[in-house]
C-alpha positions as CSV (number, residue, x, y, z in Angstrom):
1,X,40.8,-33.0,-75.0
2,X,42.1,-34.4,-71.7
3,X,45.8,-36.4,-72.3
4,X,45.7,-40.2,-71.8
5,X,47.8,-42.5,-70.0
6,X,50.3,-44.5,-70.7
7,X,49.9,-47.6,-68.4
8,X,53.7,-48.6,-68.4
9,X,55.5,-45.9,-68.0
10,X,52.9,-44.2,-65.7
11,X,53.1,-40.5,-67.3
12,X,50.5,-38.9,-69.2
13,X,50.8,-38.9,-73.1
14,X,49.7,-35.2,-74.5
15,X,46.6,-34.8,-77.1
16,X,47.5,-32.6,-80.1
17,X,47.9,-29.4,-79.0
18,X,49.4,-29.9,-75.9
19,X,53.2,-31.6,-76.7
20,X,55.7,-29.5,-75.1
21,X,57.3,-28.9,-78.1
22,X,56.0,-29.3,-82.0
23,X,55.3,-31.5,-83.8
24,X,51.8,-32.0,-82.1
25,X,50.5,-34.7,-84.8
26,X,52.2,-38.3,-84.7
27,X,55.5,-38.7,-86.8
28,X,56.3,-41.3,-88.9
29,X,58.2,-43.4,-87.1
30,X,61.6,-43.5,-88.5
31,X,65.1,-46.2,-88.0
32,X,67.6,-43.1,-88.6
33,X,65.4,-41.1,-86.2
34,X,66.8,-41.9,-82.4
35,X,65.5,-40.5,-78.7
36,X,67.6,-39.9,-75.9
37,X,66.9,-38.8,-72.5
38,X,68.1,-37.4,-69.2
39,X,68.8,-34.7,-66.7
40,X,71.4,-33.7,-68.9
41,X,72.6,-30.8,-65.3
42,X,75.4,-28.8,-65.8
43,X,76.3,-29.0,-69.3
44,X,79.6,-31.3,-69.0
45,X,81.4,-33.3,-72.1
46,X,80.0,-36.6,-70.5
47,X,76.2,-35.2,-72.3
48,X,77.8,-34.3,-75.2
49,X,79.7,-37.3,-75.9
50,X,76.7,-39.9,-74.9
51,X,74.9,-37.3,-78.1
52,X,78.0,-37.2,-80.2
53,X,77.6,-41.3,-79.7
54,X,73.9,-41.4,-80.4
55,X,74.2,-38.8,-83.2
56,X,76.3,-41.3,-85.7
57,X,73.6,-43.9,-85.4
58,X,71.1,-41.5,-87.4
59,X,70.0,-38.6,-89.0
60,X,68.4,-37.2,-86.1
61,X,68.7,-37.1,-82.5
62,X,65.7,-35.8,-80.5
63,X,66.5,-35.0,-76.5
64,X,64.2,-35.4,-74.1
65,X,64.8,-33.4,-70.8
66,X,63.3,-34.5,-67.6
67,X,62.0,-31.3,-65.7
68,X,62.8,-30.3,-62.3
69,X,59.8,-32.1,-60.1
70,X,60.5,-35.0,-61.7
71,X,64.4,-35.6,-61.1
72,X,64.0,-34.1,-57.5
73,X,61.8,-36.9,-57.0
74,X,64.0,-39.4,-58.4
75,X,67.3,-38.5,-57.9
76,X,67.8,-35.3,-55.9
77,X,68.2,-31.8,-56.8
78,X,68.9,-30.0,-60.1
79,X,71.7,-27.3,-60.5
80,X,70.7,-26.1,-63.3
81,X,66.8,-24.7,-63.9
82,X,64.9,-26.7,-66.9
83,X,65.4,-23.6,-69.1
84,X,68.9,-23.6,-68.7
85,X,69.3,-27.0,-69.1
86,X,67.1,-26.6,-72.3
87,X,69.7,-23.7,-73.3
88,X,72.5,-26.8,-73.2
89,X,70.9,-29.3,-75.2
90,X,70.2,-26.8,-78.3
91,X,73.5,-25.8,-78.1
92,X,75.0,-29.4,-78.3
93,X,76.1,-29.4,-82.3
94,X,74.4,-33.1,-82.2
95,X,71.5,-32.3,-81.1
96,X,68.4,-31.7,-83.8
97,X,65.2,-31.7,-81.1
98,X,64.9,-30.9,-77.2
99,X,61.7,-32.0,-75.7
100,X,61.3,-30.7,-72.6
101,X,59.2,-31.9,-69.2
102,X,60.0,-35.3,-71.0
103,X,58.8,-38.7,-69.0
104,X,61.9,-40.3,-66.5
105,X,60.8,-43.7,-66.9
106,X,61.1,-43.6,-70.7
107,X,57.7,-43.9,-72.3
108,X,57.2,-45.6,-76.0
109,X,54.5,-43.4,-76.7
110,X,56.5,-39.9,-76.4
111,X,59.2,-41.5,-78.5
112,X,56.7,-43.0,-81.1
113,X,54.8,-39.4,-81.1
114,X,58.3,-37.9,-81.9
115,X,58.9,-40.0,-85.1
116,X,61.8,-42.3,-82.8
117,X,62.2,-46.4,-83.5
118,X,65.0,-46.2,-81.0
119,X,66.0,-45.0,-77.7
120,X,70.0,-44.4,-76.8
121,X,71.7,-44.7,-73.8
122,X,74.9,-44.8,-72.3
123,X,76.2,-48.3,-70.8
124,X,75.1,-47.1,-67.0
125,X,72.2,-48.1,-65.4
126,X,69.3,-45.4,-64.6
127,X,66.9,-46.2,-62.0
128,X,63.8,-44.4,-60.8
129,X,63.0,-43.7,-57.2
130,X,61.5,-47.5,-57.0
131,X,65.1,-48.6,-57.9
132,X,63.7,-50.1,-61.6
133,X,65.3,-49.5,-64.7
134,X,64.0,-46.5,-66.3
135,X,64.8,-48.3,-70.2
136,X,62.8,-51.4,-68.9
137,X,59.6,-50.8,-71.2
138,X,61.5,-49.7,-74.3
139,X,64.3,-52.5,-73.6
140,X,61.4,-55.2,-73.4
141,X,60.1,-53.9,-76.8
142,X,63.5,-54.1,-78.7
143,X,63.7,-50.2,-79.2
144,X,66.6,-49.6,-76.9
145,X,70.2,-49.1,-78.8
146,X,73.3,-49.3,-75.8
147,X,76.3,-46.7,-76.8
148,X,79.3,-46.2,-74.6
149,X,79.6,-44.3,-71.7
150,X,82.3,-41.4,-71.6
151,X,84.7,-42.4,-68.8
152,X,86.1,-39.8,-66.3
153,X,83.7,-37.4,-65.9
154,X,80.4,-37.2,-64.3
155,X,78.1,-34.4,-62.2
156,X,79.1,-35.9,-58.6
157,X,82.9,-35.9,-59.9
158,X,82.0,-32.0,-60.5
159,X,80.1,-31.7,-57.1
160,X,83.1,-33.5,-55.5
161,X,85.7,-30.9,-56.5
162,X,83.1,-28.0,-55.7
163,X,82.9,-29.1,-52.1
164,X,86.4,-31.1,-51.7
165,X,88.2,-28.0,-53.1
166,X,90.6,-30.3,-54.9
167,X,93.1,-29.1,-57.8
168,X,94.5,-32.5,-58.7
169,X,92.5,-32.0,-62.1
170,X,94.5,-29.2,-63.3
171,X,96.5,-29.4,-66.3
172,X,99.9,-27.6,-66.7
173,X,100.4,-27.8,-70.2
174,X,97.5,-29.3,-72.8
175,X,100.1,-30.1,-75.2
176,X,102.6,-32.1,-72.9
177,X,99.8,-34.1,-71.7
178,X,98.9,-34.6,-75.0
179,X,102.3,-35.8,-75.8
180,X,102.3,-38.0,-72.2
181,X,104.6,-35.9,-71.2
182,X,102.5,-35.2,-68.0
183,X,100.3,-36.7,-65.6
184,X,100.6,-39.2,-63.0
185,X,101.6,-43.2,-64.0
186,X,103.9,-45.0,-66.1
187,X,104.9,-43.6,-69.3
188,X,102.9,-45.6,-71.0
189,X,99.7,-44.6,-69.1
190,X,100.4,-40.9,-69.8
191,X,100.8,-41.7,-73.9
192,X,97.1,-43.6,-73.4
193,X,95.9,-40.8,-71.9
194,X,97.3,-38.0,-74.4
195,X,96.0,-40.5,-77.4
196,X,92.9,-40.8,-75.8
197,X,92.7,-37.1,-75.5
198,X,93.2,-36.3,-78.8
199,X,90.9,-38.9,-80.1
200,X,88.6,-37.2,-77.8
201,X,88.9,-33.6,-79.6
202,X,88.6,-35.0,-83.1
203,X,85.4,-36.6,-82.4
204,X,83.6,-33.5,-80.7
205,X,85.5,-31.5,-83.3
206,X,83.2,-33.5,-86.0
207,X,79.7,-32.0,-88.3
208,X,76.8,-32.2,-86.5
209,X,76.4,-36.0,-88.3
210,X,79.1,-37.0,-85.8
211,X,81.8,-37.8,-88.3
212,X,82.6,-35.4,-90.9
213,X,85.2,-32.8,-89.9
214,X,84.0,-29.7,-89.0
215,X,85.5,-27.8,-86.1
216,X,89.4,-26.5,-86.5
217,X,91.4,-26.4,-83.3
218,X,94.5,-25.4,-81.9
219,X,96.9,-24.5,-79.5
220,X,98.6,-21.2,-78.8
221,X,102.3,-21.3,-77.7
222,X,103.2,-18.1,-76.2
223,X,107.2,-17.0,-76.7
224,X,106.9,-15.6,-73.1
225,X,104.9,-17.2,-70.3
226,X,101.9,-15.2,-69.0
227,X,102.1,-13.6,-66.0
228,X,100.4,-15.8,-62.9
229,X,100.8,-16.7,-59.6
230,X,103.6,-19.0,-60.3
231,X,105.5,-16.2,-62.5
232,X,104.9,-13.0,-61.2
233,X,107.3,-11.2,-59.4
234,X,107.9,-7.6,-58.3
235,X,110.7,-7.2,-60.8
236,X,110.4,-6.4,-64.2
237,X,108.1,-8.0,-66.6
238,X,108.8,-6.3,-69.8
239,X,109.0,-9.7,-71.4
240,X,104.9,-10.3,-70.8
241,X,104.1,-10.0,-74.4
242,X,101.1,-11.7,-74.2
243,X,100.7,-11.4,-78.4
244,X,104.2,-13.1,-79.4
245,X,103.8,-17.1,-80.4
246,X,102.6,-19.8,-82.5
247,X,99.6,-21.7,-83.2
248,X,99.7,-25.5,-83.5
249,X,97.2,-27.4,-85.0
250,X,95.8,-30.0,-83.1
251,X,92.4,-31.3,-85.4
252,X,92.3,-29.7,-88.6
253,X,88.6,-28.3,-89.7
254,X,87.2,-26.1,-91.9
255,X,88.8,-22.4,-92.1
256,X,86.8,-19.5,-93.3
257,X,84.4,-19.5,-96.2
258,X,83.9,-16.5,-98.5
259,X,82.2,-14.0,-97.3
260,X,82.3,-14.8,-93.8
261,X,83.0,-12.3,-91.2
262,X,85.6,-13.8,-88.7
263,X,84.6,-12.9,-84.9
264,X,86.4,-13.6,-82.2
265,X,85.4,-14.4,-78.3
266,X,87.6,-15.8,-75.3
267,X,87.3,-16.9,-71.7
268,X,87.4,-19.6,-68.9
269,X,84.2,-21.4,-70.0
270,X,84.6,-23.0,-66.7
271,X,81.3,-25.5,-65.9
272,X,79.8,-24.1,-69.6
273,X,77.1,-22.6,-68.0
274,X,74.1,-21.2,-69.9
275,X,75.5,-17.7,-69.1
276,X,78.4,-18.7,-71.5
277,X,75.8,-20.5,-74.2
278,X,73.6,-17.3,-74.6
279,X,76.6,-15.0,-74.9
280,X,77.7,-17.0,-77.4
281,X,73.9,-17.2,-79.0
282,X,73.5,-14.0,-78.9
283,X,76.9,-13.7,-81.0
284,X,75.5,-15.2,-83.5
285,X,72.5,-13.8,-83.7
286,X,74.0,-10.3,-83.8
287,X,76.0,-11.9,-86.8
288,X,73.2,-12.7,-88.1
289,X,71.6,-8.8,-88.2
290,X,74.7,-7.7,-89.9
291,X,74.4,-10.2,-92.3
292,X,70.9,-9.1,-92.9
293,X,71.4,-6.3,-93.6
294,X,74.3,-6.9,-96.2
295,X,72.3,-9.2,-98.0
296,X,74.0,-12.7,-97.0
297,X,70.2,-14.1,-96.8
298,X,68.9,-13.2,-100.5
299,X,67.9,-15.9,-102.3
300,X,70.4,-15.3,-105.3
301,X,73.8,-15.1,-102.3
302,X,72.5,-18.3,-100.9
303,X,72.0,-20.1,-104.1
304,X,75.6,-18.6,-105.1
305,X,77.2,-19.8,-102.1
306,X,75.0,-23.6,-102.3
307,X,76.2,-24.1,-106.1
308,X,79.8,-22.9,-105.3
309,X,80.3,-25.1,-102.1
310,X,77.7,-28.0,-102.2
311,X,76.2,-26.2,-99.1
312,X,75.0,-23.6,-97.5
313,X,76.9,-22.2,-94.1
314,X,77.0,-19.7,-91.1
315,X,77.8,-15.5,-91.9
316,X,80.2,-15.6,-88.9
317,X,82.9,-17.6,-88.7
318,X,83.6,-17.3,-84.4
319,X,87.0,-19.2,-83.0
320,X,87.0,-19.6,-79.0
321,X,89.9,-18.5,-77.1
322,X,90.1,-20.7,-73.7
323,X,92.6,-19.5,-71.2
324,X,94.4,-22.0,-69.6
325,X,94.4,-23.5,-66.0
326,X,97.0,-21.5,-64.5
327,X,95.7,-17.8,-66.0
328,X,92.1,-19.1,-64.8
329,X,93.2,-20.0,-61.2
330,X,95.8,-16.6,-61.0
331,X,92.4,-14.4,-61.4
332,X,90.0,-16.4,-59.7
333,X,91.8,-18.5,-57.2
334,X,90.7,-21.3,-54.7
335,X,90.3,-24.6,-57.1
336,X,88.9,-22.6,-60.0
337,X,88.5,-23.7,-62.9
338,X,86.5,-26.6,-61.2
339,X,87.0,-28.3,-65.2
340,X,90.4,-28.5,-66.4
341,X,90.9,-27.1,-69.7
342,X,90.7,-30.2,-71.7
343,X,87.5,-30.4,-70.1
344,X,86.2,-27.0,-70.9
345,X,87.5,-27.5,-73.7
346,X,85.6,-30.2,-75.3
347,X,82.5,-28.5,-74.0
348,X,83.5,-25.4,-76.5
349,X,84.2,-27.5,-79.0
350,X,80.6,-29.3,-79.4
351,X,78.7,-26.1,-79.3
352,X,77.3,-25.2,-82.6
353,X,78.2,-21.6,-82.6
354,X,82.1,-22.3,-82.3
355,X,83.8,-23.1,-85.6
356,X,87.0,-23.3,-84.1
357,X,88.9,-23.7,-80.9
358,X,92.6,-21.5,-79.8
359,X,93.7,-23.2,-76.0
360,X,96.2,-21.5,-73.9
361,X,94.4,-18.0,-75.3
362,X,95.7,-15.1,-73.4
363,X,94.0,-13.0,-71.2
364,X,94.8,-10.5,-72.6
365,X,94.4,-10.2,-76.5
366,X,96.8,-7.8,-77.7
367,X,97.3,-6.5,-81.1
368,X,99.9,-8.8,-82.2
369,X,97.8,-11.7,-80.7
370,X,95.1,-10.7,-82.9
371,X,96.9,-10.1,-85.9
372,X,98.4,-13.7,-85.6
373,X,94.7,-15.7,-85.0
374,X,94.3,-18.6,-87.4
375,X,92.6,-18.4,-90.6
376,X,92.8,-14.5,-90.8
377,X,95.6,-15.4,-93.8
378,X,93.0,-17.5,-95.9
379,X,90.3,-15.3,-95.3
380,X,92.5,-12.6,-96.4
381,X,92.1,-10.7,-93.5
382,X,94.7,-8.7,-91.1
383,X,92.2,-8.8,-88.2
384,X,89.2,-10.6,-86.8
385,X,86.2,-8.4,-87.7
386,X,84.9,-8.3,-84.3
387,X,86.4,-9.0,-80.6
388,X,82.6,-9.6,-78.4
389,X,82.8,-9.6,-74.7
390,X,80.1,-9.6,-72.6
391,X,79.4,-9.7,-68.7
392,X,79.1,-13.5,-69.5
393,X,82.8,-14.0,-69.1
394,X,84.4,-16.6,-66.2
395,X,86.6,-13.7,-65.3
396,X,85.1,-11.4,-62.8
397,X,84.2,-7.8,-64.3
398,X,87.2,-5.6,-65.1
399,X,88.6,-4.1,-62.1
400,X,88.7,-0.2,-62.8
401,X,92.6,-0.4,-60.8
402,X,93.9,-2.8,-63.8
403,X,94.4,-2.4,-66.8
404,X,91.7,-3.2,-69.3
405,X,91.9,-6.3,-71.1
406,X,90.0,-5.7,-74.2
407,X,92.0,-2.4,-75.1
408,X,93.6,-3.2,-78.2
409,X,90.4,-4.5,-79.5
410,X,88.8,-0.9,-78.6
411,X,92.0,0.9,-79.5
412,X,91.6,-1.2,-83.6
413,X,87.7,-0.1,-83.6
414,X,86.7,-3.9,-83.2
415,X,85.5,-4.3,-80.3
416,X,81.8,-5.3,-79.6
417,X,80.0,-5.4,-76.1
418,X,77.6,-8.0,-76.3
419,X,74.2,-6.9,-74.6
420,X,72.8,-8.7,-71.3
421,X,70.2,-11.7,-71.8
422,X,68.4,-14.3,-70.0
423,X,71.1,-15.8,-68.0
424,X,73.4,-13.1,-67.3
425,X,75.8,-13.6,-64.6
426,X,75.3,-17.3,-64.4
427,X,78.8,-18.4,-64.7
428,X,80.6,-20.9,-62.5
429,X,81.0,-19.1,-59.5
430,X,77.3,-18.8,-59.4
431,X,76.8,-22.6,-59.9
432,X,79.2,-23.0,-56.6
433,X,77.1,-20.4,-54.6
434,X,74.1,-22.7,-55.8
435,X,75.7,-26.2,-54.5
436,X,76.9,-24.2,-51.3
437,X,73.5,-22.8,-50.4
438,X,72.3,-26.0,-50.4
439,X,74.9,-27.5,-49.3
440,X,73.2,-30.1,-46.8
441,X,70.9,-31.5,-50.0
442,X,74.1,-32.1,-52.0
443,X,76.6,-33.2,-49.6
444,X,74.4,-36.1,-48.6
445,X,73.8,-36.7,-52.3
446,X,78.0,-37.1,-52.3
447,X,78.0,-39.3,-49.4
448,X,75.5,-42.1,-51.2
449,X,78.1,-41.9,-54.3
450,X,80.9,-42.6,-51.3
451,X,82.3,-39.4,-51.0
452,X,83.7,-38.5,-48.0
453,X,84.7,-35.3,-46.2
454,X,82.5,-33.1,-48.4
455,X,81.2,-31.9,-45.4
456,X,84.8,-29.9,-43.9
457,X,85.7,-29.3,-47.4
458,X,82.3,-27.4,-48.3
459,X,83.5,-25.0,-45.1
460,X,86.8,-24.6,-46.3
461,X,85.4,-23.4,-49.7
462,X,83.7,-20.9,-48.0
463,X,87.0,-19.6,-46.2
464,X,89.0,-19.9,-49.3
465,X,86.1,-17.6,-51.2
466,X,86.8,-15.2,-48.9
467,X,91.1,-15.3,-49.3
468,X,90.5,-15.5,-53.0
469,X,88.5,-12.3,-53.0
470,X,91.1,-10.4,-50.4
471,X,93.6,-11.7,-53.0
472,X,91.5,-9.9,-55.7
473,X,91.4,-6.7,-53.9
474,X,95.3,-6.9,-52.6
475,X,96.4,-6.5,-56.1
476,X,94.1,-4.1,-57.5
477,X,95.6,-1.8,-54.7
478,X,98.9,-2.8,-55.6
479,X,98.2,-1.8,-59.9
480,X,96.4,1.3,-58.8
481,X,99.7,2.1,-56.4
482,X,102.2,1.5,-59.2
């Protein structure tokens, strides 16, 4: 059968058979059910949060995803591909349903089809290319449910400090800022910001309801400072011991259940690209063959497990390690990471294959480091039970002239190379080389948000690349010297 019209919103409404996504027979229409829609382009904590909003006024959240045609038409270019985007929204904790090649002008029968009374959006305005509100047909029919915007972050702010080559986002020290201990303004501007902050992790850190806590995070305070730009010297540096410190907790979650296997994974997770999202997936799924195969999915371990804890939960237990700004920016260089770590942050912590969250990780995760990761004690382990890595990383590939990161994992016999997948080597200096190629498109995208001088900063990135790579290779030579 040949898909109908829908006269408002002026997009065609599939016949059974043909929905981009199941269910292909109408859903009851449900209050606790909401849609939400967008571009949703590089996965930033501004989607998540707008979800993590929508997400506490229901049961379910369905996410419709406009495809690439359509936002070219009405906004501009995409960064991201539809798949990748797709990748993003599944990965969002809050998230039930993504519904791709979804209408831009929001269309009452897609949402009714989908089982939604309600649409969600944030407190902006979205117009198509006609300039009209693209919330005007569901707004008019009493379906549309406002939730607030989260402030400070957006995809031109990104573009801006890809092409500006700006590091005024950095963050020295999470836990100062935290504190308001750092930052620009008045003391009492800082302790907003550092309360806001923190507020800010315990909601992201919540179940995928929204509200219920769910992810455990913390910060690791290293006895001796790692070894960067700003503290390296020619001199002796016997006192890098990258494993010697102290976790603090900064939103308590839940720790290891029995039976879980704890698993461990670190990195920049700069931009949170969907080369970080299916390393992490395919974690999980590997996870998930060893528990196969010991049993973890037999009806009689589940039921166990359901009557002993009131639910049922994951084989793999995997805490994030996310290196801070300064270790990022010593191995990459230029303005890298283009999001601070709080930022990067809060992108780890909404994903639903992270159950908890270590900032200021090392790069280098020694033995003591690993002995010392939180929640080994009440799992009544010694040692994660794997250490994955996988060409997915922020950090370029190992350098053969260094030495190798992930040795002490190897050297303890847990150390697990995760195979390549769909996205492999997206990362975030392959989003850059995306907004640089097309650099014309975007900068005059910047210029209608007034941004100015994107055009002699977009050159300068592309000097800087270069420095940043001579860097690279200037102390490789000097390693493989010594």
């Amino acid at each position: 059968m040949s898909p109908t019209h829908d006269p408002e919103a002026g997009c065609l409404v599939p016949e059974p058979g043909n929905w981009p996504v199941p269910p292909q027979d109408d859903q009851e229409i449900l209050e606790d059910r909401l849609w939400i829609d967008g571009c949703f382009d590089f996965f930033h904590h501004g989607h998540a949060g707008v979800m993590l909003q929508s997400r506490r006024l229901g049961n379910q959240l369905v996410v419709g995803l406009h495809n690439d045609e359509d936002i070219a038409a009405n906004k501009g270019p995409t960064v991201m591909s539809l798949a990748e985007r797709v990748a993003a929204v599944e990965a969002c904790r809050f998230s039930t349903k993504c519904v791709p090649h979804a209408p831009y002008v929001t269309s009452q029968p897609w949402i009714s089809h989908y089982g939604c009374q309600y649409v969600t959006h944030g407190d902006d305005i979205t117009s198509d290319a006609d300039g009209n509100d693209c919330y005007r047909f569901v707004k008019k029919a009493g379906r549309m449910k406002i939730v607030p915007r989260t402030p400070g972050i957006s995809t031109t702010d990104l573009v801006g400090r890809m092409l500006l080559c700006t590091k005024d986002h950095f963050i020295h020290s999470l836990t100062d800022s935290i504190a308001g201990a750092e930052g620009n303004g008045s003391e009492e501007e800082r302790r907003s910001r550092g309360a806001e902050m923190e507020k800010r992790f315990r909601e992201y850190a919540a179940a995928p309801n929204g509200k219920d806590p769910y992810v455990s995070v913390y910060s690791f305070q290293p006895q001796y400072p790692e070894q960067t730009a700003s503290t390296s010297t020619d001199g002796d540096n016997q006192l890098q011991d990258l494993g010697q410190g102290t976790f603090k907790s900064l939103v308590p979650g839940h720790g290891p259940r029995p039976g879980q296997r704890i698993v461990y994974v670190d990195g920049g997770f700069d931009l949170f690209s969907s080369g970080h999202i299916a390393f992490l997936r395919t974690v999980t799924e590997m996870e998930d063959d060893i528990a196969e195969r010991r049993g973890w999915y037999a009806e009689a371990e589940a039921k166990q497990r359901l009557n002993a804890h009131g639910e049922d939960y994951p084989s793999a237990y995997v805490i994030a390690g996310i290196h801070s700004d300064h270790v990022v920016n010593y191995h990459k260089g230029i303005n890298y990471p283009i999001m601070n770590i709080f930022e990067r942050g809060l992108c780890v912590i909404q994903c639903r294959y992270i159950h908890a969250v270590a900032f200021g990780a090392p790069y280098v995760p020694t033995k003591a480091y690993l002995h010392s990761l939180p929640g080994l004690s009440e799992a009544g382990k010694q040692l994660p039970d794997a250490v994955y890595h996988g060409q997915t990383s922020f950090m370029p590939p190992i350098n053969p002239a260094e030495p190798d990161p992930y040795k002490d994992a190897k050297d303890l016999g847990i150390f697990v190379e995760a195979p390549e997948h769909e996205f492999q080597g997206v990362n975030a200096a392959q989003i850059v080389k995306r907004i640089l190629d097309r650099r014309a498109e975007y900068e005059e995208r910047q210029k209608r948000k007034g941004m100015k001088g994107v055009g002699e900063g977009a050159l300068r990135r592309e000097e800087m690349e270069k420095e940043a790579e001579a860097e690279r290779e200037r102390r490789a030579k000097n390693v493989e010297s010594q």
